[in-house]
C-alpha positions in Angstrom: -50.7 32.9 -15.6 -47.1 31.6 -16.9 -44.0 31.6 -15.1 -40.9 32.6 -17.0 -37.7 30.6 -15.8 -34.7 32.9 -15.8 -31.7 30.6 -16.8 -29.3 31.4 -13.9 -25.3 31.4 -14.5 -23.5 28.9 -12.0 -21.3 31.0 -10.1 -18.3 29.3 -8.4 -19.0 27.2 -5.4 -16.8 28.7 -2.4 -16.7 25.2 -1.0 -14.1 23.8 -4.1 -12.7 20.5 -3.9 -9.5 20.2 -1.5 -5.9 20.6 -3.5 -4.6 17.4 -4.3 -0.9 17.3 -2.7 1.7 15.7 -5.5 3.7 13.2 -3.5 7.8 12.9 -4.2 10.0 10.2 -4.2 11.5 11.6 -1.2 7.8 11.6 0.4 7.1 7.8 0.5 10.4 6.5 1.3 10.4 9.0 4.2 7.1 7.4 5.2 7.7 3.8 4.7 11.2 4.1 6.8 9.2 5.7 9.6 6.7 2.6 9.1 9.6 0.1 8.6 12.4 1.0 10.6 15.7 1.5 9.4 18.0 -1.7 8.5 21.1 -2.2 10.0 23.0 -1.5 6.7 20.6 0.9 5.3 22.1 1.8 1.7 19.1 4.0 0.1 15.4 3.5 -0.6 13.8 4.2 -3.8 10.4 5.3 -4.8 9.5 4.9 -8.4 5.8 6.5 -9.7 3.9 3.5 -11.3 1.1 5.7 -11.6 -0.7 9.4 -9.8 -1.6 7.1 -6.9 0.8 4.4 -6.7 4.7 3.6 -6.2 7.0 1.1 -6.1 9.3 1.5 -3.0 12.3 -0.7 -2.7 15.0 -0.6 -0.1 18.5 -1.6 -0.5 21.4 -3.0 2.3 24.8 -1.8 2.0 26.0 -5.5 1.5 23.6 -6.4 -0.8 23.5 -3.3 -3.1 26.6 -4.5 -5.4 24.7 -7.8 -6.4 21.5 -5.6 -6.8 19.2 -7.4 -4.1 16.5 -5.5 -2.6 15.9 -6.2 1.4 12.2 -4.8 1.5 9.8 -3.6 -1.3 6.3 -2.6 -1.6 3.7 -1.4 -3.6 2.2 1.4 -2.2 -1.1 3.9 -3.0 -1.0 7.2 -1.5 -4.3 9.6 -0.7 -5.0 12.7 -2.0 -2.8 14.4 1.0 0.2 12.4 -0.4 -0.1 9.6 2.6 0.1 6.5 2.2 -3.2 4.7 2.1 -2.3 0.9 1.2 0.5 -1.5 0.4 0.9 -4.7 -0.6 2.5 -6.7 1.6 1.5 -4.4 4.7 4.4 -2.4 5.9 4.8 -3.9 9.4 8.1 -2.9 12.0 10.7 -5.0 11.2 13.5 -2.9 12.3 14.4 -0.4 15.0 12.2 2.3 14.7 14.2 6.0 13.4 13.1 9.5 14.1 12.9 11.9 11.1 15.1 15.0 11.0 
């Protein structure tokens, strides 16, 4: 006796893979400040994409803006959720801490 083999469609899985959340500019330097602190002549921080995982966070002093030196800068990866994940060097408190409006 033979069994035929019915070639089944794949149908859609109802468990998809999670939405990947596209992190802004505004989304990392919010999240290394938080991790940071906040200088005592905070000017700006900037957040440019290096790549869809990984920034390049720099953040400038009032005083030192002009001559176009950065206080703090890291290289950061962020998850899938947009969250940071890693950074090189390690984001460690070296300011008081701020509170995110």
């Amino acid at each position: 006796m033979s069994v035929k083999v019915a070639e089944m469609a794949e149908e859609p899985s109802e468990e998809s893979a999670p939405e990947k959340t596209i992190a802004t500019d505004k989304d990392i330097c919010d999240q290394v400040m938080v991790l940071l602190g906040r200088p005592p002549n905070f000017h700006q921080c900037t957040a440019a994409r290096v790549s869809d995982t990984s920034f390049r966070v720099n953040v400038w002093d009032k005083e030192e803006y002009s001559s176009g030196k950065i206080t703090d800068s890291f290289f950061v990866k962020v998850n899938d959720e947009g969250k940071i994940s890693s950074s090189s060097p390690d984001i460690k408190r070296r300011y008081p801490s701020i509170t995110k409006a």
